[in-house]
C-alpha positions in Angstrom: 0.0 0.0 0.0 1.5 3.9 -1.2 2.4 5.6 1.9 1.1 9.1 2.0 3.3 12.3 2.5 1.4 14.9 3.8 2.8 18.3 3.0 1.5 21.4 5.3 2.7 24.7 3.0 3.3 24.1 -1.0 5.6 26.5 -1.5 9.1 26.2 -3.2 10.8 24.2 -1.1 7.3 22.0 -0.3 6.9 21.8 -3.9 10.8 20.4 -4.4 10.1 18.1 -2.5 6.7 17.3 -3.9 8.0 17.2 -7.7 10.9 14.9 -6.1 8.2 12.2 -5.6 7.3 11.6 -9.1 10.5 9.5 -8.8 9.6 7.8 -5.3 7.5 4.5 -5.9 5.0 3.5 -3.5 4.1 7.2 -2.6 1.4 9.8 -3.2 1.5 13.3 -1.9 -1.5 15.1 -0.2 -0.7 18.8 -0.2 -2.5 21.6 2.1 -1.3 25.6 2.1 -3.4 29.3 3.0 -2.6 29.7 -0.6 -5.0 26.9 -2.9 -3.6 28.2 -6.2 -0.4 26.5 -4.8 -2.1 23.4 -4.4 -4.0 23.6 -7.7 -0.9 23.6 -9.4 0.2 20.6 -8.0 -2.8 18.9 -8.2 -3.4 20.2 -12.0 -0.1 18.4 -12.6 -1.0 15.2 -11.0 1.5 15.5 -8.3 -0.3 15.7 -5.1 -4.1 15.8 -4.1 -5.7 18.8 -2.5 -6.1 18.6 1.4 -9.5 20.7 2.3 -8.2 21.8 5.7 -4.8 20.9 7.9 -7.1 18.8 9.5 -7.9 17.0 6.6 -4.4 17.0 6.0 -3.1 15.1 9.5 -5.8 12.5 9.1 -5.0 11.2 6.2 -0.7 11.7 6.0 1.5 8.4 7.2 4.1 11.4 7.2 3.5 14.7 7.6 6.3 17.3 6.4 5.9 21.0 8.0 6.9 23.4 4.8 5.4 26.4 6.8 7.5 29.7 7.9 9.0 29.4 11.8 6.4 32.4 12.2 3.2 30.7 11.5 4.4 27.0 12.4 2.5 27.2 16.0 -0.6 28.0 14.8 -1.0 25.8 12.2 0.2 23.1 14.2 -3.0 24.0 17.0 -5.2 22.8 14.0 -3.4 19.6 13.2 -2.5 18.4 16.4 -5.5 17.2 17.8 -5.9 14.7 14.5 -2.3 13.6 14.4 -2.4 9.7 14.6 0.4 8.0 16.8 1.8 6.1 13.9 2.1 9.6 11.9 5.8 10.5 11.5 5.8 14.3 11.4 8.9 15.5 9.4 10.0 19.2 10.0 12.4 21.3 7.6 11.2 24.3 9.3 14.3 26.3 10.2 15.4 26.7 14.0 12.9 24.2 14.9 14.2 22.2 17.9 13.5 18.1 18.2 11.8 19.5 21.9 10.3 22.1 20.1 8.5 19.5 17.6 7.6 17.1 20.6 5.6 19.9 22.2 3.8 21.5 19.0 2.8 17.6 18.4 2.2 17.0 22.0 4.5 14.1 22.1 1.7 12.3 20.3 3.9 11.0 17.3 7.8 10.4 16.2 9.2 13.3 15.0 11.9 14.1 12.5 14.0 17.1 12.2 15.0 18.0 8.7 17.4 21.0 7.3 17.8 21.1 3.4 19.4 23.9 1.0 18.1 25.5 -1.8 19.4 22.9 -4.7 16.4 20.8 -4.0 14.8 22.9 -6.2 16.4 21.0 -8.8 16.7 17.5 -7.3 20.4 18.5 -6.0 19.7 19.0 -2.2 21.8 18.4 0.6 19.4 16.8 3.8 20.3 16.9 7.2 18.0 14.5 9.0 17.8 13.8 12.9 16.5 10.7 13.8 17.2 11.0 17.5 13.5 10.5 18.5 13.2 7.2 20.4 9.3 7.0 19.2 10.7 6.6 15.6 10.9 2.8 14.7 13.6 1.3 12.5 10.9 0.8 9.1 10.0 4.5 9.4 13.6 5.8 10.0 14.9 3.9 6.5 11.7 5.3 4.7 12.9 8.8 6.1 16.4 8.1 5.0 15.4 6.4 1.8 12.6 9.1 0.6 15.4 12.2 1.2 17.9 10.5 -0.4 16.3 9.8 -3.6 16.1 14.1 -3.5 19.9 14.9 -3.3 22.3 13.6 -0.8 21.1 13.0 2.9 23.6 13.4 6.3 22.6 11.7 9.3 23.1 13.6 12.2 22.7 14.4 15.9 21.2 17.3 16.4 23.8 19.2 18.0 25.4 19.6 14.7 22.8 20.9 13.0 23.5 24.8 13.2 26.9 23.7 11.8 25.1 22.4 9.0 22.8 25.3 8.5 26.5 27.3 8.7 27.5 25.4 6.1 25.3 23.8 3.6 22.0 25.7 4.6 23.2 29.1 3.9 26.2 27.3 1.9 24.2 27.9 -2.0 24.4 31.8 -0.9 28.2 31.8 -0.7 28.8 29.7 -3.8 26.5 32.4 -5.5 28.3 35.4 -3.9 31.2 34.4 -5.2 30.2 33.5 -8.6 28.2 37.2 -9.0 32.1 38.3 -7.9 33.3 36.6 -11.0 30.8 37.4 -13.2 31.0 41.2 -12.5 35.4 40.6 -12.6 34.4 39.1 -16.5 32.5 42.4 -17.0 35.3 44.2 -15.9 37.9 42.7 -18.0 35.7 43.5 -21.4 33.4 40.4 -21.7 29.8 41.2 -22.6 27.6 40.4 -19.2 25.4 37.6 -20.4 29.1 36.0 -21.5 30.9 36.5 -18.7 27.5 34.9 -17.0 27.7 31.4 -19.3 31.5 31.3 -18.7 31.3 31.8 -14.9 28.2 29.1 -14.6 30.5 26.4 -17.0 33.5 27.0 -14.5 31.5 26.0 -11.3 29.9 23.1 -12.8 33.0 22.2 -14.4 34.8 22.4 -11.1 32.3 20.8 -8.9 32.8 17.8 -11.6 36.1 17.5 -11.7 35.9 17.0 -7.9 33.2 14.8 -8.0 34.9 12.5 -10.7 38.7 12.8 -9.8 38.3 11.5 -6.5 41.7 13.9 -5.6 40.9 16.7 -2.9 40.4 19.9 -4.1 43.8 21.4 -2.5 45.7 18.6 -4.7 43.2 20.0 -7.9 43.9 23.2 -6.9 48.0 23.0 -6.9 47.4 21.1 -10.5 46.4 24.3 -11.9 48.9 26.7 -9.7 52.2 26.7 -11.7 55.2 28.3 -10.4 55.2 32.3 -11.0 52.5 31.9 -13.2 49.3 33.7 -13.4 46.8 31.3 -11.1 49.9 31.9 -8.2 49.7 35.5 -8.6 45.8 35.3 -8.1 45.4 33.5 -5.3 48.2 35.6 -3.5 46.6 38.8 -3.9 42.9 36.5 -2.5 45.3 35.4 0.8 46.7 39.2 1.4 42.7 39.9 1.4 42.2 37.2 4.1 39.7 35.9 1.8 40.0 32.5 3.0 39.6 33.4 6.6 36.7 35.2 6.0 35.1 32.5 4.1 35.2 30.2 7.7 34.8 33.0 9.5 30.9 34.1 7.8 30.5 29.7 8.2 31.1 30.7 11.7 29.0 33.6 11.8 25.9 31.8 10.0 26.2 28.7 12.8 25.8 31.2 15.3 22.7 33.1 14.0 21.3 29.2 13.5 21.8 28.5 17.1 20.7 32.3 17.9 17.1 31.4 15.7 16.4 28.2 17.8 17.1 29.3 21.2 
């Protein structure tokens, strides 16, 4: 029998996920948001079914995943919790949400998984952290957690303690790969190449470099040193980035990032 993912908000990172099933066997998705045109457009597409109410939503989910801002997550869940089921598993990717935090909202009525993914889901390239800490949470239902995420991107098993590392790093990690690339898009600019250029051949060097690291199997400082001859032009770049203290400030906004995570969820 499909299990049922219930999805409370439909929004982009809801409706990753959502468009991620179509590759998931034995699933179906029930969807619920404040917005219905989100919902339509999944259920136009055959991709999920229209929940009425969150009600609706809880009573008929095997899994429930919380999509919802960490604003308006207690109020929705005052609507849901009274029809959660004790074999629900309610999944959260709602950021700074605590494992305590999700016992209480559900009134400890149902296993509960914390989840923090990053933007690339959008395009079935996410990075999942998943907790699966919560002694409610039977083996079957932790591997169908594990299993459903990783068919989405790549999935990390952790405690919860290091999750705010993980927000540091691969949460808020898309924003620094994308700083940097505007950087070297607005260098090609500089240098004469016309802007929509200068954007292609910036966008073909990051995927061509997260490739070759993916492929090579060699560590990036051994790729980088590949391309680093002696008193040659690569050398005399990355000297002038060091004298900038670029790198330090790279682990240093990581740093800064955790912080704010752990900040969020006290």
């Amino acid at each position: 029998m499909a299990a049922v993912i219930g999805f409370l908000g439909a929004g982009n990172m809801g409706g990753a996920i959502i468009n991620g099933l179509v590759a998931v066997a034995d699933v179906s998705a029930l969807a619920y948001d404040v917005d219905p045109a989100k919902v339509k457009a999944l259920a136009d597409k055959k991709l999920a079914a229209p929940a009425a109410t969150p009600e609706a939503l809880a009573a008929g989910a095997d899994y429930l995943i919380l999509c919802v801002k960490p604003q308006y997550l207690a109020s929705a869940m005052k609507a849901l919790t009274p029809h959660l089921k004790p074999e629900t598993v309610v999944c959260s990717i709602v950021a700074g949400v605590t494992m305590a935090r999700l016992r209480e909202l559900t009134a400890g009525k149902c296993p509960v998984v914390r989840i923090m993914p990053n933007t690339p889901a959008l395009v079935g390239a996410g990075q999942f952290a998943l907790c699966l800490e919560d002694p409610k949470l039977g083996e079957a239902h932790r591997a169908f957690v594990h299993g459903l995420f990783n068919k989405l991107g790549r999935t990390y098993v952790l405690e919860e303690k290091l999750f705010d590392a993980f927000t540091g790093l691969a949460g808020s990690g898309p924003a620094y790969v994308l700083y940097f690339m505007e950087a070297l898009i607005e260098s090609g600019v500089l240098v004469g190449f016309p802007r929509d250029k200068a954007t292609d051949i910036v966008s073909g060097l990051i995927e061509g470099t997260a490739k070759l690291v993916a492929e090579s199997g060699l560590h990036p400082s051994v790729l980088r040193e590949m391309v680093t001859s002696p008193a040659g032009t690569t050398i005399e770049a990355l000297m002038h980035l060091d004298r900038k203290a670029v790198r330090a400030a790279v682990i240093d906004a990581v740093a800064a990032s955790r912080d704010r995570s752990k900040a969020l969820g006290a």
